[in-house]
C-alpha positions, 0 to 999 in steps of 0.5 A: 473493528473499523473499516477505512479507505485512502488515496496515497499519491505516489511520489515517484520514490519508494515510500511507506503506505504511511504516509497516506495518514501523515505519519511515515514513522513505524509506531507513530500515532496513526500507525494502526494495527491492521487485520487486513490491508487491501490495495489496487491502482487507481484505474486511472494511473497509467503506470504499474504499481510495485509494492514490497517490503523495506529490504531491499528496497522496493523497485522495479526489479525487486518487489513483492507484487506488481499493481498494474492498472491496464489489467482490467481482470486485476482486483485488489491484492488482499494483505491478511485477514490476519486473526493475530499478529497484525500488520501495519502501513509503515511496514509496506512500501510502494513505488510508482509514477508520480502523481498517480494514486494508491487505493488502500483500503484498512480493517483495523482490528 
């Protein structure tokens, strides 16, 4: 196991938390099976953070939870551990202000 931190920044559009690695393709090369996935907004964004799935697609209204970073008590969201059945970036989407900023964090199994 090895554990990994990025950045995405935000489009403005709903996008994969693939795409932080350069592939946004389930199944590519970089789409590592995860065990556990963490996620929080940049203290920095002033903007809420909406995360989901693909269907439908992630928004404002339809969403599976919410980042906001005017929270000071919010912490990061954990996704897993899972000791089987792992989880990957390309099946999350995310949705925020553009040009603000994703932390995820990875524990490849």
């Amino acid at each position: 196991m090895s554990w990994r931190h990025y950045a995405l920044t935000l489009s403005g559009s709903a996008q994969r938390l693939s795409s932080v690695l350069g592939d946004t393709q389930p199944g590519g090369t970089q789409d590592v099976a995860c065990r556990q996935i963490l996620l929080a907004a940049d203290p920095a964004n002033t903007a809420v953070v909406y995360v989901g799935g693909a269907s439908p697609v992630v928004s404002a209204t339809s969403h599976a939870f919410s980042l906001d970073p005017t929270q000071a008590s919010q912490g990061p969201v954990s996704i897993g551990p899972f000791n089987a059945g792992p989880v990957k970036l390309s099946e999350i989407w995310a949705l925020g202000t553009a040009n603000e900023r994703l932390m995820i964090g990875i524990v490849e199994y």
